[in-house]
VEXDO-278647 format. One line per 10 residues: for each residue x, y, z of N, C-alpha, C. Coordinates in steps of 0.1 Angstrom, whole numbers, padded with zeros to 4 digits. Layout:
residues N
X/Y/Z/X/Y/Z/X/Y/Z | ... .
This chain:
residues 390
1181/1687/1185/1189/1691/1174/1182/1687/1161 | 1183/1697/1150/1172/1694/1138/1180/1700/1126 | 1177/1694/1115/1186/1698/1104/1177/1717/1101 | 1187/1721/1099/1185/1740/1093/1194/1740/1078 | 1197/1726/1070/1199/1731/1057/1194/1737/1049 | 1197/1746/1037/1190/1752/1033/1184/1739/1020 | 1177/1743/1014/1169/1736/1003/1177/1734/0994 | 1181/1722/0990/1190/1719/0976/1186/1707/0973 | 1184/1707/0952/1182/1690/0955/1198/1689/0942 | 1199/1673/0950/1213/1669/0949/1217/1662/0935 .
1218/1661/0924/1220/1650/0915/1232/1647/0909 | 1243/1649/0922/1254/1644/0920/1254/1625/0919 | 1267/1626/0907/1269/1612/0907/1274/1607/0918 | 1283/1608/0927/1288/1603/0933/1301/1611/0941 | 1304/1614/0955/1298/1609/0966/1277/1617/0957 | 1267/1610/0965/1256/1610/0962/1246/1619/0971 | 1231/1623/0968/1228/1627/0982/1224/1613/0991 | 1219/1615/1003/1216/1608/1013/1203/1612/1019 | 1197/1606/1022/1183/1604/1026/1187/1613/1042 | 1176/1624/1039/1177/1635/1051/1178/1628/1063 .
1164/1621/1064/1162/1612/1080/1175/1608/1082 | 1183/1599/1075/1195/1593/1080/1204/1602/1083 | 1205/1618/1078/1221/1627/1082/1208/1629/1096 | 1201/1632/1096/1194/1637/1111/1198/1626/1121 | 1198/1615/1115/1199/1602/1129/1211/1604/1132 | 1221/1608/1123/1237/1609/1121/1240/1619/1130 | 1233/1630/1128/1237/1644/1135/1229/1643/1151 | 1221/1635/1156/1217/1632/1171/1228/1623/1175 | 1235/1612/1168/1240/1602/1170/1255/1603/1178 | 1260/1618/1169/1269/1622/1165/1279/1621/1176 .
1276/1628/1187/1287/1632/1198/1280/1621/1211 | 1269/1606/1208/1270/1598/1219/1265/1591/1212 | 1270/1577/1210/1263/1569/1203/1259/1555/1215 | 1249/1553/1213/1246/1540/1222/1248/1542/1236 | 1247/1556/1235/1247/1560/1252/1264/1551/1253 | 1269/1552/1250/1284/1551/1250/1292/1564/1258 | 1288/1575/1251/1294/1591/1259/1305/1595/1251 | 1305/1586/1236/1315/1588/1223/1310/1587/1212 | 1312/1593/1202/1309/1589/1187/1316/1577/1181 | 1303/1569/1175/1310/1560/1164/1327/1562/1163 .
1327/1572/1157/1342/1571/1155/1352/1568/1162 | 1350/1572/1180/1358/1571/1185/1357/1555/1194 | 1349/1550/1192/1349/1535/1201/1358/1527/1191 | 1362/1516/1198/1369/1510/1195/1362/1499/1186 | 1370/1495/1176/1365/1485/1166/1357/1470/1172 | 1365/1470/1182/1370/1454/1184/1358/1458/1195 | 1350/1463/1200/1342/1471/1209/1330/1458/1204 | 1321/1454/1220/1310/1447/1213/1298/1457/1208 | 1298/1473/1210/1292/1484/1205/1293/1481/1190 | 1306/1480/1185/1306/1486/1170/1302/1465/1164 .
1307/1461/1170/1304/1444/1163/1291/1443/1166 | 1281/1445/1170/1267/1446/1171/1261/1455/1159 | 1266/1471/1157/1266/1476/1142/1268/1468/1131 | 1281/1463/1129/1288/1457/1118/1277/1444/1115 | 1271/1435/1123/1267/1427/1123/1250/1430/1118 | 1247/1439/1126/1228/1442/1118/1237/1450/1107 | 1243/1451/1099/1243/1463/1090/1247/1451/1081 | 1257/1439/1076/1254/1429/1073/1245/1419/1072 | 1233/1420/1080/1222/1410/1082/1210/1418/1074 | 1211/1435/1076/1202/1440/1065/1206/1442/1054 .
1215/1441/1052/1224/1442/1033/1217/1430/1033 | 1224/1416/1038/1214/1400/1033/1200/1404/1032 | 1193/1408/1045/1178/1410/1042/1172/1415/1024 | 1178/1424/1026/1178/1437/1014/1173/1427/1000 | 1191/1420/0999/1194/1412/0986/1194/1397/0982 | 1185/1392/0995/1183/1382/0997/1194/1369/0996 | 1206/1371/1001/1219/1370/0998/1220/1352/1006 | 1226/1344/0996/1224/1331/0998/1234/1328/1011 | 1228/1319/1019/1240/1317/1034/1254/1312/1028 | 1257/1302/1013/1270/1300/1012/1278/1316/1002 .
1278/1328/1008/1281/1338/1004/1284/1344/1019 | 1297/1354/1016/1302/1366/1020/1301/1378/1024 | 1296/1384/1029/1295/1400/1028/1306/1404/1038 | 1315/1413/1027/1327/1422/1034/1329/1437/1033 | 1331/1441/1042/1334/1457/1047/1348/1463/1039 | 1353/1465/1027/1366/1465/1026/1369/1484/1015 | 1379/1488/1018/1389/1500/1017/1393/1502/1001 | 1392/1511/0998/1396/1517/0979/1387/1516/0969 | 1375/1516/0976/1371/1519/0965/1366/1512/0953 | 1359/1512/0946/1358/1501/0933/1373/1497/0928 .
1382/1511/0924/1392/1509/0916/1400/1501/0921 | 1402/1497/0932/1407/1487/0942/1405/1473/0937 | 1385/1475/0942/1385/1455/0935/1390/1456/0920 | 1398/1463/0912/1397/1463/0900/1407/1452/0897 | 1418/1454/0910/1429/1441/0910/1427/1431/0920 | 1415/1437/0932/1414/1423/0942/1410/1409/0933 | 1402/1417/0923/1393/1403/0917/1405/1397/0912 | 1414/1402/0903/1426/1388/0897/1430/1390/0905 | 1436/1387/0915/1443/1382/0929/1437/1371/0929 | 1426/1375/0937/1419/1363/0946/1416/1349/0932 .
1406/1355/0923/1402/1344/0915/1413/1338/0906 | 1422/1344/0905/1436/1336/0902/1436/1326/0910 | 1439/1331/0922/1443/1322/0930/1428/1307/0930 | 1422/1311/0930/1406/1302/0933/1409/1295/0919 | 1409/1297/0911/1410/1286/0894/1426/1281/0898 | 1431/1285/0906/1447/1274/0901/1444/1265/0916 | 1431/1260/0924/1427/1255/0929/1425/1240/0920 | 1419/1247/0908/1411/1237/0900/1422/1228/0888 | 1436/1230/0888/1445/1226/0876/1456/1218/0885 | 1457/1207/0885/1464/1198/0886/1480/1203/0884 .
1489/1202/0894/1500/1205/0898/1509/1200/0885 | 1518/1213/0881/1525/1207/0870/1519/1213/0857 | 1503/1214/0856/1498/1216/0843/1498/1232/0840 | 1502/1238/0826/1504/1252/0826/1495/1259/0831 | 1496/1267/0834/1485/1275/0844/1487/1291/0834 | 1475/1298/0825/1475/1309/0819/1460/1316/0818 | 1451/1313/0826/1435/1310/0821/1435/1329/0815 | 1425/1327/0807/1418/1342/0800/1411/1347/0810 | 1411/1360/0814/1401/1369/0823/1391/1381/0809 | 1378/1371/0813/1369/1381/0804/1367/1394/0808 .
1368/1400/0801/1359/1415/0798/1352/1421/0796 | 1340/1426/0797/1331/1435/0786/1336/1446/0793 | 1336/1450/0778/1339/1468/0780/1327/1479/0772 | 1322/1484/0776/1307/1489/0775/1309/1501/0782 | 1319/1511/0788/1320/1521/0793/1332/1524/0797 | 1331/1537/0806/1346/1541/0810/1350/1538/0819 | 1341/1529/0828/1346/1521/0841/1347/1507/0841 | 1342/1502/0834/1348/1485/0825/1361/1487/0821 | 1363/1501/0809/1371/1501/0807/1388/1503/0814 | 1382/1513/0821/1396/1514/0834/1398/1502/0840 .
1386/1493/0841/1391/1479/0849/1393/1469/0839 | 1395/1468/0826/1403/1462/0818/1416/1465/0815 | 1418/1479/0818/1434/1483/0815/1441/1480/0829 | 1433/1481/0839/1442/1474/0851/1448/1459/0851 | 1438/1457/0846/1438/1442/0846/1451/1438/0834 | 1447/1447/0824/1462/1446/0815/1479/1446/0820 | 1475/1454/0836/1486/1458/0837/1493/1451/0851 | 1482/1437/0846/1483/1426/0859/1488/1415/0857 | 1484/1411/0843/1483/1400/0839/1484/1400/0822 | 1489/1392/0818/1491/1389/0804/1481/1378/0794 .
1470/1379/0800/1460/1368/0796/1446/1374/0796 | 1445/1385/0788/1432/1396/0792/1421/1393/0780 | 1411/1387/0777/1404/1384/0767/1392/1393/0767 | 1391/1404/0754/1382/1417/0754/1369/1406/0746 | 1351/1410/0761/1346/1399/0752/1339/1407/0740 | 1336/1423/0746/1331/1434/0738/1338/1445/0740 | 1343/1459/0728/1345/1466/0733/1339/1476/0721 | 1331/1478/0729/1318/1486/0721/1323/1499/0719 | 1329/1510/0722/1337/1520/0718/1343/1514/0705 | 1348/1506/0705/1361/1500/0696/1351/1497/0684 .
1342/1490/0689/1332/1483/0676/1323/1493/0669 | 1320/1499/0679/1302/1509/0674/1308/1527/0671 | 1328/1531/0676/1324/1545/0674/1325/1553/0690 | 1316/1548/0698/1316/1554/0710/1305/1545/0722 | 1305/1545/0732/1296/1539/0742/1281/1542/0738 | 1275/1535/0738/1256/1538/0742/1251/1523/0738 | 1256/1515/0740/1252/1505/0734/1254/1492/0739 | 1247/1480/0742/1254/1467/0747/1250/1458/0731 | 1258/1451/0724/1257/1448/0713/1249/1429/0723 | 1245/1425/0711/1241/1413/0718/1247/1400/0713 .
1245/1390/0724/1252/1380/0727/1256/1371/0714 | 1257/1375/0701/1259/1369/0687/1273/1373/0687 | 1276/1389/0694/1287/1397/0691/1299/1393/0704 | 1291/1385/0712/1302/1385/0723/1313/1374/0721 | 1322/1376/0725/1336/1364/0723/1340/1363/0740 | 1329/1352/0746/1338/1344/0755/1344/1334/0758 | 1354/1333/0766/1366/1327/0767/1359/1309/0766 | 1348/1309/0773/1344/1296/0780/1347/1290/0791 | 1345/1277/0795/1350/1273/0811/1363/1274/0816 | 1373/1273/0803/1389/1280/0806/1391/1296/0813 .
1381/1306/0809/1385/1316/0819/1383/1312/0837 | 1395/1324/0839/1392/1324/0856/1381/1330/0862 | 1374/1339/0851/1359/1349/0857/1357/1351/0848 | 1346/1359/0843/1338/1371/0835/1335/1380/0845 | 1340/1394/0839/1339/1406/0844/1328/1415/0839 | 1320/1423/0839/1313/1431/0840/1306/1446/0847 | 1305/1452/0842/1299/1468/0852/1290/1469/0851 | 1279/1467/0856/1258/1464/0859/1254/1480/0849 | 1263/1489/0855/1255/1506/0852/1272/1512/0848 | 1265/1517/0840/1283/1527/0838/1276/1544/0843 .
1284/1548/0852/1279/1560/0858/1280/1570/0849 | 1290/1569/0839/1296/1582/0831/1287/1584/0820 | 1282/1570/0812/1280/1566/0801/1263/1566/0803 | 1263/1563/0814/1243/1561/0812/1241/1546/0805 | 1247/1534/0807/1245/1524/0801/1245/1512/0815 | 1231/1505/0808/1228/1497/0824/1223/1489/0820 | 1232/1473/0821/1228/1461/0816/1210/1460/0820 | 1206/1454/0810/1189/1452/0816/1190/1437/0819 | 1201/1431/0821/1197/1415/0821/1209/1414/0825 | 1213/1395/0833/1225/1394/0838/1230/1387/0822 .
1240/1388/0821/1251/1381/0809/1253/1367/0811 | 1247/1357/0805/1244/1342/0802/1258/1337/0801 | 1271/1333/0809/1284/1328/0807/1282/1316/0813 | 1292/1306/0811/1296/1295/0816/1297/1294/0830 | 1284/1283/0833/1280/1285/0849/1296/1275/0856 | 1301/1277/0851/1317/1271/0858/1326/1283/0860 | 1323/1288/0853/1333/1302/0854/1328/1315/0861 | 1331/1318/0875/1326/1332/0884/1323/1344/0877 | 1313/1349/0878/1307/1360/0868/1308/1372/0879 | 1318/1380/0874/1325/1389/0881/1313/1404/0882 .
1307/1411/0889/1302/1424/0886/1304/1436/0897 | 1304/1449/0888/1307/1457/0897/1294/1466/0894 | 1287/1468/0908/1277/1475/0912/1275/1486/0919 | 1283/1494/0917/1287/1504/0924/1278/1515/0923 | 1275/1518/0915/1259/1526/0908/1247/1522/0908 | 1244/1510/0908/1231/1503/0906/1225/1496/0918 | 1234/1497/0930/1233/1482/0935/1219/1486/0946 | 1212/1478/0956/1202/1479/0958/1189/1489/0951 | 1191/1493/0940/1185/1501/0934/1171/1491/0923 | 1176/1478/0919/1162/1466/0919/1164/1453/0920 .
1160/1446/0921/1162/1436/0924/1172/1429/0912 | 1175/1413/0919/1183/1406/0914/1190/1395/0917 | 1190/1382/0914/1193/1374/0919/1212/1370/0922 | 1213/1368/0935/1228/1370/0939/1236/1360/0934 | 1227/1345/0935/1231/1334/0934/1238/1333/0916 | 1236/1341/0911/1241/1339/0896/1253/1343/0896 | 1262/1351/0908/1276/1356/0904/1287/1352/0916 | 1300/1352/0913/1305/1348/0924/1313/1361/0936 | 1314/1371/0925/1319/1380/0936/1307/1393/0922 | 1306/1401/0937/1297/1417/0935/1302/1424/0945 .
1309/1435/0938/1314/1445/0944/1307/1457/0940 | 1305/1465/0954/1303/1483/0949/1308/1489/0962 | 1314/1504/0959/1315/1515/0963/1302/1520/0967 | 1305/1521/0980/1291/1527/0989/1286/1542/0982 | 1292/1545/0976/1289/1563/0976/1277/1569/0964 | 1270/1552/0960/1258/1561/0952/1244/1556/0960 | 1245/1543/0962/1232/1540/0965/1230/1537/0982 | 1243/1533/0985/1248/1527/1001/1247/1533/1010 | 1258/1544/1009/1263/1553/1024/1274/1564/1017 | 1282/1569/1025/1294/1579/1019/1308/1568/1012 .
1314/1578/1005/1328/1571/1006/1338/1568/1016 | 1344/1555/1012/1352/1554/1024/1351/1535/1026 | 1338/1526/1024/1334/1518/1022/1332/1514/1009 | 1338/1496/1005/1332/1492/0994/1324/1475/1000 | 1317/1474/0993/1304/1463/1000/1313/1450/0990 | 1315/1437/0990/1321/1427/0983/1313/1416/0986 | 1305/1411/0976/1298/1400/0982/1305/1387/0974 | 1308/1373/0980/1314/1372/0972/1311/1353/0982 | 1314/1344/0971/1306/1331/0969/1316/1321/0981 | 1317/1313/0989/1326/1305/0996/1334/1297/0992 .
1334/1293/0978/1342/1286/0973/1353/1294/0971 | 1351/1305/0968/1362/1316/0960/1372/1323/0966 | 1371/1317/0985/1378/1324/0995/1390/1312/0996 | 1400/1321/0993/1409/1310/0991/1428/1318/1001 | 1428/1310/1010/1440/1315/1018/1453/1316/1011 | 1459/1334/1012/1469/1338/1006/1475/1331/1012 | 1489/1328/0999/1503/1317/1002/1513/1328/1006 | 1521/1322/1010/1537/1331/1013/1545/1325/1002 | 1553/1333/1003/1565/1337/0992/1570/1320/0991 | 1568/1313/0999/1579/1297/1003/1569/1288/0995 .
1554/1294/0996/1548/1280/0989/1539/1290/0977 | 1546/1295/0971/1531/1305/0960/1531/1294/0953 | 1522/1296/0945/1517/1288/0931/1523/1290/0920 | 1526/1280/0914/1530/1285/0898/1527/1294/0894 | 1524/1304/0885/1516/1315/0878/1509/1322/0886 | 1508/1321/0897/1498/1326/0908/1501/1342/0914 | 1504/1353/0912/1511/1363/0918/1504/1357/0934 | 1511/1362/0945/1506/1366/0960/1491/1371/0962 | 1485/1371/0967/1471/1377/0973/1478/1390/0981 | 1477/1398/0982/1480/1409/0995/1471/1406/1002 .
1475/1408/1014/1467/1409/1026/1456/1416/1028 | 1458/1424/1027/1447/1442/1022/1437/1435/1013 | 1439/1429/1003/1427/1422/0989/1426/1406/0992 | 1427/1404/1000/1425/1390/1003/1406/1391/1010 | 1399/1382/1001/1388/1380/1006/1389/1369/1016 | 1395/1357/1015/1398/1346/1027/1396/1356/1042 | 1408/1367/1040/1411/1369/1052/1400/1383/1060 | 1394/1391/1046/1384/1401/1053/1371/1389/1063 | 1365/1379/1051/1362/1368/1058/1365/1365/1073 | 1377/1361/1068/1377/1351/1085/1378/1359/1098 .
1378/1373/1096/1382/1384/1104/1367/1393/1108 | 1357/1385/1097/1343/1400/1099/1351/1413/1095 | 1358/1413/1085/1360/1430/1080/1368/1434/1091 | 1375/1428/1097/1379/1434/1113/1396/1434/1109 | 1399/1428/1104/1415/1427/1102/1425/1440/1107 | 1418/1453/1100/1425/1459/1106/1413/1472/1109 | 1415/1484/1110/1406/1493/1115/1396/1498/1101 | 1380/1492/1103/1378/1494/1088/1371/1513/1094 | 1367/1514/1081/1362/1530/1078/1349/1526/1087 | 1349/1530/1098/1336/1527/1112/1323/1539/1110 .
1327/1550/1102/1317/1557/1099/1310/1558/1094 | 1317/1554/1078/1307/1549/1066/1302/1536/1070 | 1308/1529/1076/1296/1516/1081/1286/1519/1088 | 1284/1532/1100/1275/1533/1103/1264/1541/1094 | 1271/1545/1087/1259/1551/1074/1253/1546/1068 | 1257/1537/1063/1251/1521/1055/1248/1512/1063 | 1247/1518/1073/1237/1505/1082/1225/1518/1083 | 1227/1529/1083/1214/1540/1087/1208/1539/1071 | 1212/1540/1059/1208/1535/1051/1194/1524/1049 | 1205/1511/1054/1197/1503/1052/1183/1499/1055 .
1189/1504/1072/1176/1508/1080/1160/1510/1070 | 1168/1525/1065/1158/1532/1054/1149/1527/1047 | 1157/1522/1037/1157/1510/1029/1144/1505/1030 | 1148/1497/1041/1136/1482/1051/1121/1489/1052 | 1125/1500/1057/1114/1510/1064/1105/1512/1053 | 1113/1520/1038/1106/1522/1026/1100/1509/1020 | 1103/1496/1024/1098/1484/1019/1104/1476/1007 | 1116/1480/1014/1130/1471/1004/1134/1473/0988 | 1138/1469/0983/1142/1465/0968/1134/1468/0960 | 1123/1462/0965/1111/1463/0949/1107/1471/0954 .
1104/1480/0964/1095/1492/0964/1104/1504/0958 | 1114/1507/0960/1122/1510/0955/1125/1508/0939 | 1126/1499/0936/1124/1496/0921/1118/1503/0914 | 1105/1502/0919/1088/1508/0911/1093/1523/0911 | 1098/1528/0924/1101/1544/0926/1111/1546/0914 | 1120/1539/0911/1133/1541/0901/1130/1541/0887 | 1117/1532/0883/1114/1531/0870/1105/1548/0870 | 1095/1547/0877/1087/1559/0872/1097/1574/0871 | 1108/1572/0879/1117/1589/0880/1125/1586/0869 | 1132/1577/0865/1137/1575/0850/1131/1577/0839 .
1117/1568/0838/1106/1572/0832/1106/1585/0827 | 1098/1593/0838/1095/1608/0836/1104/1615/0830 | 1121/1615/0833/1128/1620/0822/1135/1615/0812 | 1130/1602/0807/1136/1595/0795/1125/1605/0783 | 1114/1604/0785/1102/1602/0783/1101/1625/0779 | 1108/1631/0789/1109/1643/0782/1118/1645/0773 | 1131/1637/0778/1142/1635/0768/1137/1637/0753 | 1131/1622/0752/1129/1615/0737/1116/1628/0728 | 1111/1632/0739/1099/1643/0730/1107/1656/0730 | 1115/1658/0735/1117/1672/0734/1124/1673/0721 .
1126/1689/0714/1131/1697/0704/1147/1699/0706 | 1153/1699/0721/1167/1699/0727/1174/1693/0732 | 1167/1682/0736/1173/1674/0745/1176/1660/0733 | 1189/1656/0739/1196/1646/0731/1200/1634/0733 | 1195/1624/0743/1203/1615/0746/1210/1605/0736 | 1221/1599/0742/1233/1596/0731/1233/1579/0737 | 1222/1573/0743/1221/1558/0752/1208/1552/0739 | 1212/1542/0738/1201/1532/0730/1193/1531/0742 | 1179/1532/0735/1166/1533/0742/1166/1519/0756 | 1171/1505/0750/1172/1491/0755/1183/1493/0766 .
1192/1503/0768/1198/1500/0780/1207/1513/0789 | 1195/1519/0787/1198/1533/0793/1194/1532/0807 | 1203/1542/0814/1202/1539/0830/1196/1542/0838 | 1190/1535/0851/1178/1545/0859/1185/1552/0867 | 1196/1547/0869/1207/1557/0881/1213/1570/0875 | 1220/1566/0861/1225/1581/0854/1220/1585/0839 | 1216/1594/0836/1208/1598/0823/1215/1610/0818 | 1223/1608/0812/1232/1619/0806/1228/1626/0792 | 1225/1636/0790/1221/1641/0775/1227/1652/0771 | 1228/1659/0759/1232/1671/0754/1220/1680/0748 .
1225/1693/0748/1213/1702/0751/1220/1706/0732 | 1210/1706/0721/1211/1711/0707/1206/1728/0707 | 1213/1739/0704/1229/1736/0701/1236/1738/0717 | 1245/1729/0716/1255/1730/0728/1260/1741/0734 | 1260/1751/0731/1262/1763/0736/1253/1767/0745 | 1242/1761/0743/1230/1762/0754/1234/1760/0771 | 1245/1745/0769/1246/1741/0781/1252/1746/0788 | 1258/1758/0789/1264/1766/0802/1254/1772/0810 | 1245/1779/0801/1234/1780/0804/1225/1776/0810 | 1219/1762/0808/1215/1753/0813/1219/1753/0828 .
1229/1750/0831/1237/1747/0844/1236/1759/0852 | 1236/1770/0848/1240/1783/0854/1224/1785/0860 | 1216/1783/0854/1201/1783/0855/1196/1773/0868 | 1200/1763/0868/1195/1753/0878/1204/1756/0883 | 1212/1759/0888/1227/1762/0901/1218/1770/0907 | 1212/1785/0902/1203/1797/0906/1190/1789/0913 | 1184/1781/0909/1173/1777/0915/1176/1764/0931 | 1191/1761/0930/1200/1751/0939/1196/1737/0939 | 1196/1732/0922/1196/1721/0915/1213/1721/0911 | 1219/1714/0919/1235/1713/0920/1237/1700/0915 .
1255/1696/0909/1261/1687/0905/1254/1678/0891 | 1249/1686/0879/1241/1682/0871/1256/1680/0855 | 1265/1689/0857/1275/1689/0851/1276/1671/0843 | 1277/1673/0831/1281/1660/0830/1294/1657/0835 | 1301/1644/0835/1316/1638/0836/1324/1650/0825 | 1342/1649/0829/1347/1658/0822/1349/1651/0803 | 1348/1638/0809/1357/1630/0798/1342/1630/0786 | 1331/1631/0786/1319/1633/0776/1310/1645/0777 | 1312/1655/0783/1303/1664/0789/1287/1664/0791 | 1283/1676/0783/1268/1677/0785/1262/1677/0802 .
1250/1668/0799/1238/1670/0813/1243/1659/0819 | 1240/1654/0833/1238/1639/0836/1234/1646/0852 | 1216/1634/0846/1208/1636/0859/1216/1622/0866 | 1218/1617/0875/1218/1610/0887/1203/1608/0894 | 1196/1600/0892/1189/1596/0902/1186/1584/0909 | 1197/1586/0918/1202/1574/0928/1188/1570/0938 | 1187/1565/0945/1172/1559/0955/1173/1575/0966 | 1184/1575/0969/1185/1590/0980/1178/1604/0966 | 1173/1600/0959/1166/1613/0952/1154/1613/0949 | 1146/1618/0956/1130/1613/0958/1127/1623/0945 .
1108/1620/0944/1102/1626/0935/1103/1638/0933 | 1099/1643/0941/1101/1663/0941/1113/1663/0934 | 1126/1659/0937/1136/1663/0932/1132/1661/0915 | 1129/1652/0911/1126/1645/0900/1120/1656/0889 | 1102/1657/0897/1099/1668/0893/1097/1681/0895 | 1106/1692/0903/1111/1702/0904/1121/1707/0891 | 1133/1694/0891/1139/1693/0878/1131/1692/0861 | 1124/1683/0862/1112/1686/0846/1110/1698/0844 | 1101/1705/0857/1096/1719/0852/1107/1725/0850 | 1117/1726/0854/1132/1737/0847/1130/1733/0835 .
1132/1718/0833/1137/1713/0817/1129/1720/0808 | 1116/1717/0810/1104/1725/0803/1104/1732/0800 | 1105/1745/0810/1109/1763/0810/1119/1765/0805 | 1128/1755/0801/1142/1759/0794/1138/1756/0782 | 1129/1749/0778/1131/1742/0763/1117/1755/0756 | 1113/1757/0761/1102/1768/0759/1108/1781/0756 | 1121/1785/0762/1125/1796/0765/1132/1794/0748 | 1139/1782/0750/1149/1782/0734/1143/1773/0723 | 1135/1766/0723/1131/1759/0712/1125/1765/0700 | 1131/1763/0691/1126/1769/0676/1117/1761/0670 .
């Protein structure tokens, strides 16, 4: 059995493409896995089949990210927008560990808001809790997103917050921290990597929980990866003993209990795990993180780099923190860009559409988007800018 797709290259944001070899290991795998005489899907969780999966597919995530033994890695359900309230659950709960019984309990939950996925996860967060401290909100300050203002401009809480929050890459926006954010090494420095994450390297030990949604760099949707520190696993109370100020943990967002269960608690998404373990595989094979890295700067590169020369092309990202995963630009005059799209659709350069909420272009180039794709797409850019440039 051998893949007969036709030829497309993919630069959707998310779900993402996927590295061919791996849908081919997927599509042999498919209807017998492990000489079982069943698919993945159909063996049972609790199966030493699928806990042998679950387990190298965890062991190569650590390999990958060099992930320190007093850390977590969990298999868990919804998505980024999910951890958007796991995180104040749990780390609520983990700081009223640290306050002496009796003493008011109200800590500030930091912010940065630097896009439209920071920002959805600070209005959650608003709608959690009454103690939400904004440490940037760069819309609010500068006008509109493209920008990380620097650390003169930030207002954080200090060792009284319960975390600092953050988003590494904003998918929509094209904005991709180039550095981790220097907070008070007392306070868990919260990030969501859902776009960026094995995409370069980076040291794990600087945060206490890292969450992403498998669907750009990982595997399919359906999976989110939570890495997250052992101090910070803290067993949900019942209704008879909660905490002062404390809302409940749900069971579902409880990192204690994905923990003490191996992601097993209840039936996780067994497919996408096996994807992101065929992934990772990949990954290993291509020669991890930093080989990958080098691959990510030079395909960024090549179209920052026609961006900034061209007569049409527009990007709206400060040069310092524009993203290697998403590169969003506007075609002058805008009327061009239906065009644009209709043109590469014809040649089966798909999902190039910007987001609805800012339009224009946005390349995606996630690690599943090799060179060819990279430059097959230039030469269009080129032939378009030739065809309309005055």
């Amino acid at each position: 059995m051998s893949s007969t797709r036709p030829k497309v290259y993919n630069f959707g944001a998310g779900p993402s493409a996927l590295p061919l070899n791996v849908l081919e290991k997927a599509q042999r795998d498919f209807l017998n896995y492990e000489n079982t005489g069943m698919s993945v899907m159909e063996i049972s969780h609790r199966s030493k089949t699928f806990e042998n999966l679950l387990n190298k597919t965890k062991q190569d995530l650590k390999t990958l990210l060099q992930v320190p033994d007093n850390y977590e890695i969990l298999f868990m359900q919804g998505g980024g927008c999910t951890q958007f309230s796991a995180i104040i659950y749990n780390l609520l709960a983990a700081k009223r560990q640290q306050i002496p019984e009796g003493e008011e309990f109200n800590p500030p939950l930091d912010y940065f808001v630097t896009g439209s996925w920071s920002a959805k996860a600070a209005d959650e967060a608003k709608r959690l809790y009454d103690n939400i401290n904004i440490v940037i909100d760069v819309k609010k300050s500068k006008g509109s997103f493209g920008s990380i203002p620097p650390k003169e401009e930030w207002k954080l809480s200090g060792p009284k917050a319960a975390f600092v929050y953050y988003c590494d890459n904003e998918t929509i926006n094209g904005i991709e921290f180039p550095f981790v954010p220097d907070v008070d090494p007392n306070v868990p420095l919260v990030c969501d990597m859902s776009s960026n994450i094995l995409s370069r390297k980076f040291d794990v030990s600087k945060f206490g929980v890292i969450y992403a949604g498998a669907q750009k760099n990982i595997g399919p949707a359906g999976v989110t990866i939570v890495i997250v520190r052992n101090d910070l696993l803290i067993k949900p109370k019942s209704v008879n003993d909660q905490d002062n100020g404390v809302a409940i943990v749900p069971t579902m967002l409880s990192y204690k209990v994905f923990a003490d269960n191996n992601s097993l608690y209840n039936t996780p998404p067994m497919f996408s795990i096996y994807i992101c373990g065929l992934v990772l595989e990949w990954l290993l094979q291509l020669g991890g993180v930093g080989a990958i890295e080098e691959i990510n700067k030079e395909k960024s590169k090549k179209i920052y780099d026609l961006i900034d020369k061209s007569k049409i092309y527009r990007s709206p990202v400060d040069k310092r923190v524009r993203s290697r995963m998403n590169a969003p630009f506007r075609i002058v005059p805008e009327e061009l860009e239906k065009e644009f799209l209709a043109g590469a659709e014809e040649l089966k350069m798909v999902q190039l559409k910007g987001h609805r909420s800012v339009g224009g272009i946005r390349i995606s180039m996630y690690n599943s988007v090799n060179m060819e794709a990279i430059d097959f797409l230039i030469n269009y850019m080129i032939e378009f800018e030739k065809k309309h440039a005055k």
